[in-house]
N, C-alpha and C positions, 0 to 999 in steps of 0.2 A: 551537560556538565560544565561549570563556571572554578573557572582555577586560579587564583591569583599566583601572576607571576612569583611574586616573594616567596608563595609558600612553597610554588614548582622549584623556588632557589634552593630552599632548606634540603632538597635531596638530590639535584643536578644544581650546580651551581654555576651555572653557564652565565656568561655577560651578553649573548643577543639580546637585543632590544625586540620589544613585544611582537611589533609587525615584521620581524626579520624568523622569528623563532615560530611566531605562526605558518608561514610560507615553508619553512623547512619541516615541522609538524606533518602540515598537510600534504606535503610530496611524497612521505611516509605514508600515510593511510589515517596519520590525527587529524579529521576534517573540522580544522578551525572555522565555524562560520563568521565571525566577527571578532574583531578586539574591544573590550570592550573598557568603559575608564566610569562607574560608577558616580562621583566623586568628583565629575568634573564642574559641577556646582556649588565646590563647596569653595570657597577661597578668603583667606583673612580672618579666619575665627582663630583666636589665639587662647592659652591657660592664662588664668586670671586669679588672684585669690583674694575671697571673699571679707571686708573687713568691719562691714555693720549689715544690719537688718534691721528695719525703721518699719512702722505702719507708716500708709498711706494717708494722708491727711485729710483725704477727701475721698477715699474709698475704703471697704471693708474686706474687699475682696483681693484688692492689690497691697503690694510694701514695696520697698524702696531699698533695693540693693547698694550700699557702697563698695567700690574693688579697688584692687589694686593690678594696674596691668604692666608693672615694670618698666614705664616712663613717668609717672604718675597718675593716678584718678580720677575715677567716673561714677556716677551714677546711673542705674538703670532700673526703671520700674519693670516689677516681676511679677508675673498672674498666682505662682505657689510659692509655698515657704517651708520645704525641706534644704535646703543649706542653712548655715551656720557658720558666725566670722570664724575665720581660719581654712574653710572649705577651701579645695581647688575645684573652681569651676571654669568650662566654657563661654567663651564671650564672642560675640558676632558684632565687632564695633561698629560704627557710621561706614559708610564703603563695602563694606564685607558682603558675602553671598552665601546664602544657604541654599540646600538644594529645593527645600519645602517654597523657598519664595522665589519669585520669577527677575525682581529687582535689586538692586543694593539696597541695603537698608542706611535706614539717615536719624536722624536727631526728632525724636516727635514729643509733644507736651500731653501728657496723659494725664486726666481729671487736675490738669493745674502745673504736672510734676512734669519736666523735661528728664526726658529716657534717652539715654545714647546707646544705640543698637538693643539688642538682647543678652541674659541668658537663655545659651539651649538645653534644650533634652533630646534624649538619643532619637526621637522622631525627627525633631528639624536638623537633623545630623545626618537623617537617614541610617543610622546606626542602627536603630533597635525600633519598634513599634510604643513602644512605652513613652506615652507624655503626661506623666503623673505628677512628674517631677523632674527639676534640672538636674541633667546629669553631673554625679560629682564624681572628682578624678582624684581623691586621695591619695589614694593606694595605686598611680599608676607610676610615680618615680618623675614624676614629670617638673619641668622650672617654667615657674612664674616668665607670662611673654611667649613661652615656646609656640610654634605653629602648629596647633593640632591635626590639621591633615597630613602633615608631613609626623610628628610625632606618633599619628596612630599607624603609619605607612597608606593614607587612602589615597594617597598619589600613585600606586601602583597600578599601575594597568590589568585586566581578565581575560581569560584567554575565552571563550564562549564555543563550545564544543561539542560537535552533532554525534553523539557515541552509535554508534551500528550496531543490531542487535549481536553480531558474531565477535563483537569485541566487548567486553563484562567490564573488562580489565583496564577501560579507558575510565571507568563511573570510579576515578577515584583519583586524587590527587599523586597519589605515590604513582598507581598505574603510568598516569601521563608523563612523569619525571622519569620515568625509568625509560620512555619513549625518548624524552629526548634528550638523556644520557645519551642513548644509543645512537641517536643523529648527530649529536654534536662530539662526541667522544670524552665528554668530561665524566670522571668518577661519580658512580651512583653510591651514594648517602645512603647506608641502613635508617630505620626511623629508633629512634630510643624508647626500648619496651623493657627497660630499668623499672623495676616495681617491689619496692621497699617492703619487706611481707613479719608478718609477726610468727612467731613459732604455734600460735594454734592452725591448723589443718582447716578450709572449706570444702576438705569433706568428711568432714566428722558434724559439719552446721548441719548442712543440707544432703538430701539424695536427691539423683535423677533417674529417669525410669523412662524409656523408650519404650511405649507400645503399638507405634507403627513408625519400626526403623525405616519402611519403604518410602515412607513422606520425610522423616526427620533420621540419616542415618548417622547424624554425630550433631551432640550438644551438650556444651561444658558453660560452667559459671563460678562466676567469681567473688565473694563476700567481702565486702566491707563495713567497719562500723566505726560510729561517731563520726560519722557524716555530719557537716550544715545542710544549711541553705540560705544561698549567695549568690548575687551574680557573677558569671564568669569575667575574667578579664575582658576589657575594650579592647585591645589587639583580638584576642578569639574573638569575641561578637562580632569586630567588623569585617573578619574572613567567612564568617557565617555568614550572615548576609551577604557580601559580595558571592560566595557559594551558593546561594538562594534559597536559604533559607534563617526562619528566623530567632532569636537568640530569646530564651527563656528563662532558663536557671542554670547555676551552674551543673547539677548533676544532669538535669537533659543536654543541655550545652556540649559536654564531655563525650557522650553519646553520640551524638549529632557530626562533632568535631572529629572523632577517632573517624566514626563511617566515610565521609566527606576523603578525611586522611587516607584511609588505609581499604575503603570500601568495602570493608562488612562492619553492618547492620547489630548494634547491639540495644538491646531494652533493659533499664532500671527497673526493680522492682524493686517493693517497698518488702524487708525481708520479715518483719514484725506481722504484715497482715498476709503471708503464706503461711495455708495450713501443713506443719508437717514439723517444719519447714521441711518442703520439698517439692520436683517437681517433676509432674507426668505427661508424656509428649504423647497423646492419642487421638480419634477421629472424635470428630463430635457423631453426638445423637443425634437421630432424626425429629429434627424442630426445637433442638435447643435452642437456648437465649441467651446471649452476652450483649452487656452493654457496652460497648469501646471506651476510647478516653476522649471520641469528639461528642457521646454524649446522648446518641443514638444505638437502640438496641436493634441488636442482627441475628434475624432467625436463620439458623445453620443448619446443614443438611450431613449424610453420612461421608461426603467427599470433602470435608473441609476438615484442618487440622489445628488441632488444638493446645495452647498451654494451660497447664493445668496446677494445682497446689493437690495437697491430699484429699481434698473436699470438692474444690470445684474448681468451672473454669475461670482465669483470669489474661486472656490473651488469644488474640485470632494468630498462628504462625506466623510469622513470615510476612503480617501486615500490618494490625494495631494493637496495642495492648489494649487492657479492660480497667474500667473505673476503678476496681473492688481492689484493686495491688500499685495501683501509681503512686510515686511519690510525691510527698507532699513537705507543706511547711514541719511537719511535726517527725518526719523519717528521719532516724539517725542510724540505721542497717539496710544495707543495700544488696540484692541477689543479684549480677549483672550477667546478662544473657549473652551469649555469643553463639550460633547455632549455623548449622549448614540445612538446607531444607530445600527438595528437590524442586526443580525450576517450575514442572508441569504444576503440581497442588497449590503453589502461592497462584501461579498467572490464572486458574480455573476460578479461585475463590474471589481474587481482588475484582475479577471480570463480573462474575457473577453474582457479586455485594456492589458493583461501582465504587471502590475502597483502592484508592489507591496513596500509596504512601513513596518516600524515596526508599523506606526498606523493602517493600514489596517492587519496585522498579529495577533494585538490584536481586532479588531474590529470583525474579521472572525470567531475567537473561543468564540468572547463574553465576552464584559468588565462588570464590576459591573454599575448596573445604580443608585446605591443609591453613588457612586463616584465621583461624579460630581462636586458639592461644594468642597470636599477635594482636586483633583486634582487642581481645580481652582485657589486653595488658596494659594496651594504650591508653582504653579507655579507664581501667581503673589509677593508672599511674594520674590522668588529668583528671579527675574528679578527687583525689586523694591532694592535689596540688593547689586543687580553686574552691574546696569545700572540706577539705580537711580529712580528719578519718584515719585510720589504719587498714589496709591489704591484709586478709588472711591467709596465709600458706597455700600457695598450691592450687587445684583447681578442685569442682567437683565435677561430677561428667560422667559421659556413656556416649558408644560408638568408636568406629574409629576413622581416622582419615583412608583412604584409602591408597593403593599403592599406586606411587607414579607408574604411568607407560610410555613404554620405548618405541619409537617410529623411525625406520629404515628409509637413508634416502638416496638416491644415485645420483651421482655429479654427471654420468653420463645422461639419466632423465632431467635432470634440469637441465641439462647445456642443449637437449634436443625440446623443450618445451618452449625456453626462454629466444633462446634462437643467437645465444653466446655463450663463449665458454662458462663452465663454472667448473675448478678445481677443487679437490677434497680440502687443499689450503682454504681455499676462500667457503666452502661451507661451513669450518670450522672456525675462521673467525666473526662469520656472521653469528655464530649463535653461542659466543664466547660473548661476546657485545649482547646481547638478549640474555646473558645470564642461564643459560640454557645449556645441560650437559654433555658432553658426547664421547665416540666411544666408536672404535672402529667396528665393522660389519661387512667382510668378505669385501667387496668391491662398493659396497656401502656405506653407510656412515649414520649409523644408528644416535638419536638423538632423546634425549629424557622430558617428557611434557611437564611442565611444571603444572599444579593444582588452577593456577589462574591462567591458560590459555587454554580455554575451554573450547576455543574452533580449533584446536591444532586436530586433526584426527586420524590425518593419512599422509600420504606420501608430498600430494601435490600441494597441501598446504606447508607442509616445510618449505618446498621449493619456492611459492610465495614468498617465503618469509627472506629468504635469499634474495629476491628482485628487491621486495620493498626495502631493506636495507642497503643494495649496493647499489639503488635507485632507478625507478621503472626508464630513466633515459636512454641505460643500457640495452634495451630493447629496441634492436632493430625495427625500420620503419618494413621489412620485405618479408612479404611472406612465405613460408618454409613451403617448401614442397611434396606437393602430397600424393602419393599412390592411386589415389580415387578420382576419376573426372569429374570436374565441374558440373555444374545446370541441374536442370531439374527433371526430376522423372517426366514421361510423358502423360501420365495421366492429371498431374498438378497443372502442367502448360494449356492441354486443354482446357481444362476447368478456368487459368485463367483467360486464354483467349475467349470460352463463351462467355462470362462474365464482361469482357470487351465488348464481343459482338452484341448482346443484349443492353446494353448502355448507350451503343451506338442505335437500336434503335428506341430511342427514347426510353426507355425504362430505366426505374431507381433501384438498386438493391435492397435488401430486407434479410435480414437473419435470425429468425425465430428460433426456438430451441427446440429441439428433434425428438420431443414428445408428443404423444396422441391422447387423447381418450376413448372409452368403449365407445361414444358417438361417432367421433372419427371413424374408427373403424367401420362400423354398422354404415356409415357412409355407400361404403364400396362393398360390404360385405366378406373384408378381408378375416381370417380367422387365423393366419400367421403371425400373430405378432409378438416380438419378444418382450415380457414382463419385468418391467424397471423394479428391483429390489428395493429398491430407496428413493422412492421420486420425491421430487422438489417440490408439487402440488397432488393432491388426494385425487385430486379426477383429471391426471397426465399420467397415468401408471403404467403408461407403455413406449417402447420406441417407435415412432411414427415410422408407417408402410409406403406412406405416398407422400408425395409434395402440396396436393392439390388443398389439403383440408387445410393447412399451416396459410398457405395462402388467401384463402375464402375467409380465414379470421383475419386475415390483414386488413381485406377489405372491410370485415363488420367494424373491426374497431377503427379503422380510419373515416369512415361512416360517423359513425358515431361520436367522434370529434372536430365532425365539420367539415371533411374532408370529401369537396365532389368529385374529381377525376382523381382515378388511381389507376396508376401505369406501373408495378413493382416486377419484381423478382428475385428468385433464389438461385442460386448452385450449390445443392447440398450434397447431403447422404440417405440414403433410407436402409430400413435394414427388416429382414424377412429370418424364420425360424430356418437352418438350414442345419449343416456338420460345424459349428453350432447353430450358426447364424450366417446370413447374407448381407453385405454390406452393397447397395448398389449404390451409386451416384448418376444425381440427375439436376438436369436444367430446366425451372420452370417459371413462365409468368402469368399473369393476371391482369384484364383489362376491367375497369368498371367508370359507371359515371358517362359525362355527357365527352362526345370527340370533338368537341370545340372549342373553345374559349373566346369570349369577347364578341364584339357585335358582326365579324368577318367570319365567325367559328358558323361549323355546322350546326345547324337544332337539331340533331339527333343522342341518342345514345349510343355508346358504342357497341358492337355485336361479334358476330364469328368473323365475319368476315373483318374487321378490323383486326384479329386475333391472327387472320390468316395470313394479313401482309405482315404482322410482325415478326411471325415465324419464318416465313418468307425472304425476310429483310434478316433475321439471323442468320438463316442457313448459307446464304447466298453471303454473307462478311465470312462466313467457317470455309468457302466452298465447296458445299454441297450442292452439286446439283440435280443426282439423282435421287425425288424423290416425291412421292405422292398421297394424297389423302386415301384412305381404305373405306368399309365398312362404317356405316350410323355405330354410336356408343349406347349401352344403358344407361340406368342410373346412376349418379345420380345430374348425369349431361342427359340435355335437349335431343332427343331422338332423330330430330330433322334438322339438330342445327349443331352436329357435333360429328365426328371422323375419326379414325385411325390413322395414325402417321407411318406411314411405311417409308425407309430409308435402307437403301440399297436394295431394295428388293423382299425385304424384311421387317416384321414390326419393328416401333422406334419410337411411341409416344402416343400421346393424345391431342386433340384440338378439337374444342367446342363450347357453347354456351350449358350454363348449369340449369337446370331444371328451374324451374320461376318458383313452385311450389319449396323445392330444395333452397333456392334461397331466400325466401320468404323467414324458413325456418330456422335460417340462420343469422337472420337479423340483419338482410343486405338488401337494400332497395335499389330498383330496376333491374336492366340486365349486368348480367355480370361473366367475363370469357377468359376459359383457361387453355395454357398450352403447358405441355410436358414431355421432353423427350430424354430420352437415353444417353449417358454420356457413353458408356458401350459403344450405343447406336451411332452416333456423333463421328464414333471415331471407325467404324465401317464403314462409311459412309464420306470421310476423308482421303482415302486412296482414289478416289471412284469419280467421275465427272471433274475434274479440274477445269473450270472457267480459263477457257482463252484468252489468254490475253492479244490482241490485234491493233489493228491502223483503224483509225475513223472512216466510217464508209464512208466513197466518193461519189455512188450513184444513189440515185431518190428509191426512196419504197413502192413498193405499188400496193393501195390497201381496198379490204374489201372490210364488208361486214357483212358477216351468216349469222340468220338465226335456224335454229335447228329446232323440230318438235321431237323430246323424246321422253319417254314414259316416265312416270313421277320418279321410280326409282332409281334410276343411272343417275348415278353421283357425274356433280360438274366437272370433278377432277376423271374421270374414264375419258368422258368429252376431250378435254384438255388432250391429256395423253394420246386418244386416237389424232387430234387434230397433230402435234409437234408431229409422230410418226407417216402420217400422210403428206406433209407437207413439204418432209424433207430437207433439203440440205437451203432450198429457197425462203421459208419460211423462217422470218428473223424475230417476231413478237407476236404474240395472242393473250388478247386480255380479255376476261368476260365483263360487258359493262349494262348485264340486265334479264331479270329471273323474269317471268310472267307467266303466271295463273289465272284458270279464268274461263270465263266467256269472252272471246266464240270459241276457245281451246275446248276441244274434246276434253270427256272426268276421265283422270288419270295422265294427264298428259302437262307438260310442263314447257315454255320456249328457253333456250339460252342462248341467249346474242354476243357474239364474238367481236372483237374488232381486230384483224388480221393486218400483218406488213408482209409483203414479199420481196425480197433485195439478192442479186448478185453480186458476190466481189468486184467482177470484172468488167459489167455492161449495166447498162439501162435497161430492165425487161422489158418486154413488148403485151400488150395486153393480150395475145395468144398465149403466151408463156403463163403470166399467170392465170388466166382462165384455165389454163392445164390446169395449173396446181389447186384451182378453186373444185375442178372437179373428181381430180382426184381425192380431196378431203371428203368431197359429200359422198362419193360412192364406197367410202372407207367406213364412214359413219352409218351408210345405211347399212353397211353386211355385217359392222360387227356388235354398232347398237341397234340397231332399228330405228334411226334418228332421220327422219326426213327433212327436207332444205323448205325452210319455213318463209324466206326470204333471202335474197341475195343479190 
């Protein structure tokens, strides 16, 4: 919204200067984005009057203006020829600036004729769009010599204004003067809706007829006749435009200027070409057709609302009028609309046509309905004053405004919200200054919403209204104290600490959307799953059961863009059919691609066992130390290359490579390895093994390496496990660093080679010490896998 200061005078008449008034605006809640000065190109064009008009002696298309500029005379060659000696016209002498040109202009010889500056037209004035013809200023009261920027006021500065959709009441120049009445304390100015009427009745002309009060529940109009058609004054056009928009005739002009004014939205209608005369506010039909007045026809559906004559339609609500009723050069009866029209039906239509207008801008955020008389009036008092005419009695109409409501506020809840006193005194002059009624209420202080503040709705927005006028400074920098502890639940903390530890080791986060498909599920074979009512894509119509499939599309689609190594992960939610449902939360990533990079990188792919140190590398930053791989997985994991995660002694997730065939079919080339665990699990598994923290050992390790033969199917992790148990409190590291199958190895049988440390606190072991402990591990392993010492 664009306000010239001047006009914001005509109803606050304050003397701050533009950047001073903006700053206090804005501490209120008026967010002035800029000041803005139109105009500031224009300098030294002065009135002039017109005293011959000559042809060109050497052109047919030019003539030869003589003037008079009140020191003496000039000549200047002119491209048209609507003035006439005696005209008062515009002159841009030698030195002067327009805003259309980038330079002074100077003395030039045109086909022969030396031209000293120009006349303008309301284009190279920036005034108006029109360069038909040089602007004449007859009829503006103006003397020969006077400075027309300073004569038209385009020296005044704009205030340039970001309106928020919860304030309606800012889209309008009165709105914002009434703001900064209130800031600055000076008297707010009624607007004059003086309207000079004749003793026939407009509504005995016309009827109106509301057949869907739920879209339109009040709409009144106003008749005039002996209407012109004329331009509006150059003072209004140049408010117009500096208001941003642009100046056409005077009865649109008037229209334009009352909205701008008093922001509601009024339309001319031409009242000779309504059928009835009258007019009916109903839906349209499905696939009717109106042509608007930019000229384009718009097929309309059963949700859009319509103005209407006895016959047909001639207007979209609330956003453009239609060709078949606009005024024109030949109207001399005017029907003028003033309408309230509910916020939702304008912003659905103007969305769904791409139609947007500044009446459908204010219609969308909601105009005042008890406005409706005042816009009317203004509007017909300035069309009656710039185009002539007479006012007919009274209004025609249907609906009604509806009744203000009263909102209860406590000075005790704001002095506890704001976090300073606020007395029933001082709530009562904050909204005596807002114009706002009030009214005592037990220990409250009941207040009357006016028709145009349409965010007022409850309690805490009065209390607002309280700071932003006695100014947000008043709000302590400390914060009140509150009954409820700090932080964060613990199930939030873990989630973020695993997110931590999975970052730490090397992996990226990914946030997918916690939908599945029937494939998905058919994955795993899950038959729980809860069915999305309203899903966002046709083939995600469920809530995802697991982590693992959301993942595996990570990979296809990063694949598929180029992308060779992929390291991600999630911490989500899954959710299962349950009393209603099951909301679990889980930690999962995904390895794919080569584990190298660069000419120092491994040649390989990555695989489970890469899978395994990551997991490894999380659990171990969470502190988990008890815990171990279970049982081979199904499908749709690698049968020999996939495990169960138990944690604390209890399931806790998954880890393994996906099936070659499974991922084939999912459009993911080489191997590809998932891990998933329980954030449940995660957190049973947190009280439990707590990593030592200790001194740096002083003594050397003593290491060995065993390989051990033991049947294909003893998982390396039982291995493991017997080997820490056997070894006891000596044994300080065991790492397996090699699987072999094969000849000369008996079928059925498997080696796994260890590489063992054994360290005491407090001495150097002796190689008997640990040759104990070498043999207490192998006779551990043979009684309780069957694992014979292959090597040692």
């Amino acid at each position: 919204m664009k306000v010239p200061i001047d006009w914001l005078r005509d109803f606050a008449p304050t003397d701050l200067e533009a950047d001073e008034l903006a700053g206090l605006l804005t501490h209120r809640g008026v967010k002035v984005e800029a000041v803005l000065r139109p105009w500031d190109g224009l300098d030294g064009v002065i009135v002039v009057r017109v005293l011959e008009v000559r042809d060109h002696p050497n052109s047919e298309k030019l003539c030869v203006a003589r003037i008079a500029h009140g020191t003496g005379e000039s000549e200047v060659v002119v491209g048209v020829r609507n003035m006439t000696p005696g005209d008062l016209v515009p002159w841009a002498p030698p030195g002067s600036r327009v805003p259309v040109l980038e330079e002074a202009l100077g003395v030039r010889a045109l086909r022969g004729v030396e031209s000293n500056g120009m006349l303008c037209s309301p284009r190279e004035l920036a005034i108006g769009q029109d360069h038909r013809g040089i602007l004449l200023l007859n009829d503006e009261g103006f003397e020969i010599g006077a400075d027309l920027k300073r004569a038209l006021r385009l020296d005044v500065p704009v205030l340039d204004i970001e309106v928020e959709p919860n304030r309606p009441d800012f889209l309008s120049v009165y709105g914002v003067a009434r703001e900064a009445a209130a800031a600055t304390g000076v008297p707010l100015a009624l607007p004059d809706l003086a309207v000079p009427e004749t003793a026939e009745a407009a509504a005995e002309i016309a009827t109106i007829r509301l057949d869907a009060p739920d879209g339109c529940p009040r709409y009144l109009a106003r008749i005039l006749r002996g209407v012109g058609r004329r331009s509006s004054p150059l003072r209004a056009q140049a408010r117009l435009t500096a208001g941003g928009m642009r100046p056409i005739d005077a009865i649109v002009d008037a229209t334009n200027y009352a909205m701008l004014e008093l922001g509601q939205p009024l339309h001319a209608f031409d009242l000779d070409r309504l059928a009835g005369p009258g007019i009916v506010v109903r839906r349209a039909s499905e696939g009717e057709r109106l042509t608007t007045l930019d000229g384009v026809e718009r097929i309309l559906d059963a949700r859009d609302l319509l103005i209407c004559d006895l016959e047909r339609s001639v207007a979209i609500a609330g956003v453009m009028g239609g060709g078949t009723s606009e005024v024109s050069g030949t109207t001399t009866d005017v029907l003028l609309e003033s309408a309230y029209f509910t916020r939702g039906g304008v912003l659905l239509t103007a969305r769904r046509l791409d139609l947007h207008t500044e009446a459908s801008h204010r219609f969308e955020r909601g105009t005042d309905p008890e406005g409706l008389e005042a816009g009317a009036a203004r509007g017909a008092a300035l069309i009656t004053a710039w185009a002539g005419g007479q006012v007919l009695r009274g209004v025609a109409g249907a609906g009604e405004a509806p009744v203000r409501r009263w909102i209860s506020m406590r000075p005790a809840r704001a002095s506890a919200l704001l976090g300073y006193p606020v007395s029933t005194e001082d709530t009562e002059t904050v909204f005596r200054v807002l114009g706002m009624r009030t009214r005592p209420d037990d220990e409250a202080i009941a207040v009357e919403v006016p028709g145009y503040r349409t965010d007022v709705d409850r309690e805490v927005d009065l209390i607002e209204e309280v700071v932003r006028i006695q100014g947000y400074d008043k709000v302590g920098s400390r914060l009140p104290r509150s009954p409820n502890p700090g932080g964060l639940p613990d199930r939030y903390v873990l989630a973020r600490r695993a997110k931590a530890a999975l970052r730490g080791a090397g992996l990226r986060e990914i946030r997918p959307v916690p939908f599945s498909s029937a494939e998905d599920l058919e994955l795993f074979g899950d038959r729980d799953a809860v069915v999305v009512a309203n899903p966002l894509r046709a083939d995600e119509g469920y809530l995802r059961t697991r982590l693992t499939p959301g993942l595996l599309h990570a990979v296809a689609t990063n694949q598929a863009r180029g992308v060779e190594r992929i390291a991600v992960f999630e911490v989500g939610t899954t959710f299962r059919l349950g009393d209603p449902f099951e909301e679990r939360p889980k930690a999962g990533f995904v390895l794919a691609g080569p584990a190298g990079d660069g000419w120092a990188g491994e040649r390989r792919s990555v695989d489970v066992l890469d899978a395994r140190g990551a997991l490894e590398a999380f659990l171990a930053e969470l502190g988990i130390a008890e815990w171990s791989l279970g049982e081979p997985l199904g499908p749709p994991f690698h049968p020999g290359r996939s495990a169960g995660v138990m944690i604390a002694g209890a399931p806790g997730g998954v880890l393994g490579e996906i099936h070659p065939r499974t991922a084939e079919a999912l459009e993911i080339a080489g191997r590809v390895a998932v891990g998933v665990v329980g954030l449940g699990a995660l957190a049973r598994g947190l009280g439990r093994g707590r990593p030592v923290v200790g001194t740096v050992p002083r003594f050397p390790p003593v290491r060995r390496d065993l390989a051990f033969l033991v049947p294909e199917d003893v998982p390396a992790g039982s291995v493991a496990a017997a080997l820490w148990a056997a070894g006891g409190a000596l044994l300080s590291a065991s790492t397996l660093f090699d699987v072999f199958r094969g000849d000369p190895l008996p079928p059925g049988k498997k080696s796994l080679a260890y590489a063992l440390e054994f360290r005491a606190p407090d001495r150097t072991l002796t190689d008997e010490e640990a040759q104990g402990a070498v043999d207490g591990i192998v006779e551990r392993l043979r009684a309780e896998l069957g694992a014979e010492l292959r090597a040692g």
